[in-house]
C-alpha positions as CSV (number, residue, x, y, z in Angstrom):
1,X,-23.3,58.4,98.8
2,X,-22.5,54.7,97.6
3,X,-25.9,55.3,95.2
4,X,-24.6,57.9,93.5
5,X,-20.7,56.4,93.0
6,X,-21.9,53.7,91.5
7,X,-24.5,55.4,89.0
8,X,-22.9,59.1,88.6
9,X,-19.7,58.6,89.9
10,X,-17.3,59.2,86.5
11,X,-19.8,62.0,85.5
12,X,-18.9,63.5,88.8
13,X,-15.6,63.1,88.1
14,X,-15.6,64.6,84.8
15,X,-17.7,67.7,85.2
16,X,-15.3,68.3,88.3
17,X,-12.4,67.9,86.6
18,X,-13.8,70.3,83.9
19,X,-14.0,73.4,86.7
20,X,-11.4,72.6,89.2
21,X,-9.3,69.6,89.0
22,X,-7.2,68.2,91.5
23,X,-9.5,67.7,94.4
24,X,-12.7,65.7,92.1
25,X,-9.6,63.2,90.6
26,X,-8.1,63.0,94.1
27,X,-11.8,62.5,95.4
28,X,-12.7,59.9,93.1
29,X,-8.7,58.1,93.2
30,X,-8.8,57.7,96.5
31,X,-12.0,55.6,96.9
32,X,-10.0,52.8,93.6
33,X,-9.3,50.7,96.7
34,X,-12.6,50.3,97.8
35,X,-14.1,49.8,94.4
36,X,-16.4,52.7,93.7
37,X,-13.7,53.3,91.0
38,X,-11.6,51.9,88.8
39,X,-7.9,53.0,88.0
40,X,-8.1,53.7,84.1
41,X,-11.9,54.9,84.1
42,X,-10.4,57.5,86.8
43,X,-7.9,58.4,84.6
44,X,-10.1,58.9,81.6
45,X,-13.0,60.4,83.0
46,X,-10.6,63.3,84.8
47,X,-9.0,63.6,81.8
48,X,-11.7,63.9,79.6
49,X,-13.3,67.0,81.9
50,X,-9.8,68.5,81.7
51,X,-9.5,67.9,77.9
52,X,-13.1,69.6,77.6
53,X,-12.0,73.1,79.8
54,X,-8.3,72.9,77.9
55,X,-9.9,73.0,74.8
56,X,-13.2,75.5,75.3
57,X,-10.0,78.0,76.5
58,X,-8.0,77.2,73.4
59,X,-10.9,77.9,71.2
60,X,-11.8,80.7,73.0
61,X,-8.3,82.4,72.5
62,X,-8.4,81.1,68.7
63,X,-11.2,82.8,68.0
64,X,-11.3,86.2,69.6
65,X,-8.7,85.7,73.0
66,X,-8.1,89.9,72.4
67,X,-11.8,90.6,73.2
68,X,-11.9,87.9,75.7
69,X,-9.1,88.9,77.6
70,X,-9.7,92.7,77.5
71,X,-13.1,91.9,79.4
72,X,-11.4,90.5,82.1
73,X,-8.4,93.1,83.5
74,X,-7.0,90.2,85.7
75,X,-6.4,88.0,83.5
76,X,-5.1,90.7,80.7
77,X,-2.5,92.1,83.8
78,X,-1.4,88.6,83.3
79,X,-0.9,87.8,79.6
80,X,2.1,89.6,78.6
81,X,4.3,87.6,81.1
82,X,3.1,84.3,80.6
83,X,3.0,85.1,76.5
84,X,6.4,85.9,76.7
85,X,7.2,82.8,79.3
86,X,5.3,80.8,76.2
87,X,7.1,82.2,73.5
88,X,10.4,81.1,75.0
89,X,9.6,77.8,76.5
90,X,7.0,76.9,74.5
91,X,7.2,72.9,74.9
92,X,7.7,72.7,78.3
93,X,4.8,74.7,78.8
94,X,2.6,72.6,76.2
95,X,3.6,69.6,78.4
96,X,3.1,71.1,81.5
97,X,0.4,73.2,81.6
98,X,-2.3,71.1,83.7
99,X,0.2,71.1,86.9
100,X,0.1,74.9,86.5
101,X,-2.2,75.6,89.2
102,X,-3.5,79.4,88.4
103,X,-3.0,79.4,84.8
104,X,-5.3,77.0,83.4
105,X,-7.4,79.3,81.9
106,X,-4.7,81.6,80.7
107,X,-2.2,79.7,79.3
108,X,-4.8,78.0,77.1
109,X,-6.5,80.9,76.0
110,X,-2.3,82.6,75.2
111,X,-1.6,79.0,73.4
112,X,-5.2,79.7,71.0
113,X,-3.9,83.0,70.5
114,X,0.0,82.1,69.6
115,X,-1.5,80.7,66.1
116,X,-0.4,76.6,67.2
117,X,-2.7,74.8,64.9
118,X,-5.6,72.9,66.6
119,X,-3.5,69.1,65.6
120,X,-0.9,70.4,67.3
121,X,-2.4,71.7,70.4
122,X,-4.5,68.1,70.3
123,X,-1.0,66.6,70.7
124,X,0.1,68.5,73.5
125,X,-3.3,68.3,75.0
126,X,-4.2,64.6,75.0
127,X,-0.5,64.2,76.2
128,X,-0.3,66.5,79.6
129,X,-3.9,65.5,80.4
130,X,-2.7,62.1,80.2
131,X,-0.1,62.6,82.2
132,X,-1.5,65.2,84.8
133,X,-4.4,62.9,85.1
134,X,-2.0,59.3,85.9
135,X,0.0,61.3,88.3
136,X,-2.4,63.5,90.4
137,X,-4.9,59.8,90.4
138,X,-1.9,57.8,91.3
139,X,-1.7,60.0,94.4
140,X,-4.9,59.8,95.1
141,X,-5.2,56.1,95.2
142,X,-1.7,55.9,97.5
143,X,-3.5,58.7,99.9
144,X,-6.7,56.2,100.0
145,X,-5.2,53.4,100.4
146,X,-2.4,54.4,103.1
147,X,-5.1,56.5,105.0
148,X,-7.8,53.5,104.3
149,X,-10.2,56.2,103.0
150,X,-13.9,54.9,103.0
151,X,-17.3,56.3,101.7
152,X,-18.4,56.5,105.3
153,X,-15.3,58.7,106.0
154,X,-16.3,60.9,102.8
155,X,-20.1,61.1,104.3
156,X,-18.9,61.7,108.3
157,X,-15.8,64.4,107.6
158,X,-16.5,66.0,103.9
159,X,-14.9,69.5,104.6
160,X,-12.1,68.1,106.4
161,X,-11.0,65.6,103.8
162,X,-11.9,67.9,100.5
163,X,-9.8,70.7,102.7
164,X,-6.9,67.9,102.6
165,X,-7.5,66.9,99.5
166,X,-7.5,70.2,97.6
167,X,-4.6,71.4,99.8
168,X,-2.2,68.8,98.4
169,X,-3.8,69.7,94.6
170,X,-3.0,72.9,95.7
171,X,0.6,72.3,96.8
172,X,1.5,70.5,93.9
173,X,-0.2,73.6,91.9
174,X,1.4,76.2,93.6
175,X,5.1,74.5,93.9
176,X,4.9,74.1,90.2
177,X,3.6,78.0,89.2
178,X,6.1,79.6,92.1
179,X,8.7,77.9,89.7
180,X,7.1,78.8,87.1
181,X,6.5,82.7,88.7
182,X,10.2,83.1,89.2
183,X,10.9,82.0,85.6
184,X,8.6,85.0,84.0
185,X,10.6,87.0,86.8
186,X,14.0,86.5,85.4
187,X,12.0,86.7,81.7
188,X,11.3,90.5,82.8
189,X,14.8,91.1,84.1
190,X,16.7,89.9,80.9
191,X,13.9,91.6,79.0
192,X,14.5,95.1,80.5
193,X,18.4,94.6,80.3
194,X,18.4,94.2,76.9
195,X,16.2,97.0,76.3
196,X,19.1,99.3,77.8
């Protein structure tokens, strides 16, 4: 496993950060004390995956998010509430999409559709990513470091530790989106009171 760190480590990062996320940054952050990473290379390289999947979603909802959402009924069951949970809190959202565990293909695909010009979704993107990515690898390396996570650890108890691992990505994920749940809640209440 030490082989592959040191030659595909970041590229491991990066192409996991591109599908899931948490768990490949918290991977990667928590083996900085043990020098298989560095702290700014960890940052970048899980950002730059989640800049990538941000940005193939935004596109994808520039350029026809209609015809890509009526393919997929779950996602288009979902839509209208988080459009409308966009259209009200629109910068909030723009900075706090990546902790929005669930809605990471959504709410890029909505923010392509809401007509926000590519130099400003660049803003907005480069500036969560950057933050998502300091915070959940800052974790990461504290979790390493206070559990004195090794490679050998990583190579003895995989399932265990990515089973941590993407449980507190998850936790932070789904604390953020039940907040975020109960806001589009209230959104439908005070939209069907003032339709009476």
């Amino acid at each position: 496993m030490e082989s592959f760190l040191e030659e595909f480590g970041y590229l491991a990062l990066m192409i996991g950060t591109f599908f899931e996320g948490e768990t490949a940054i918290l991977i990667a952050s928590s083996l900085i004390h043990e020098g298989f990473f560095s702290a700014m290379p960890t940052v970048v390289a899980g950002f730059a995956g989640s800049f990538i999947s941000d940005w193939l979603y935004y596109l994808i909802g520039r350029a026809n998010g209609k015809f890509f959402i009526d393919k997929r009924p779950k996602l288009k069951a979902r839509l209208e509430p988080i459009n409308l949970l966009f259209q009200k809190h629109r910068v909030p959202i723009l900075l706090s999409y990546r902790f929005l565990y669930g809605f990471r293909v959504i709410i890029p695909i909505v923010i392509g559709m809401s007509g926000i010009r590519p130099i400003q979704f660049l803003f907005f993107s480069v500036a969560s990513g950057l933050i998502w990515a300091s915070i959940v690898s800052t974790a990461g390396y504290l979790a390493g470091r206070y559990f004195a996570i090794r490679t050998s650890l990583f190579e003895e108890n995989l399932v265990p530790i990515v089973i941590v691992l993407a449980s507190i990505g998850l936790l932070m994920g789904y604390t953020i989106k039940f907040i975020i749940d109960r806001s589009v809640e209230e959104n439908k209440l005070v939209a069907k009171d003032q339709e009476l």
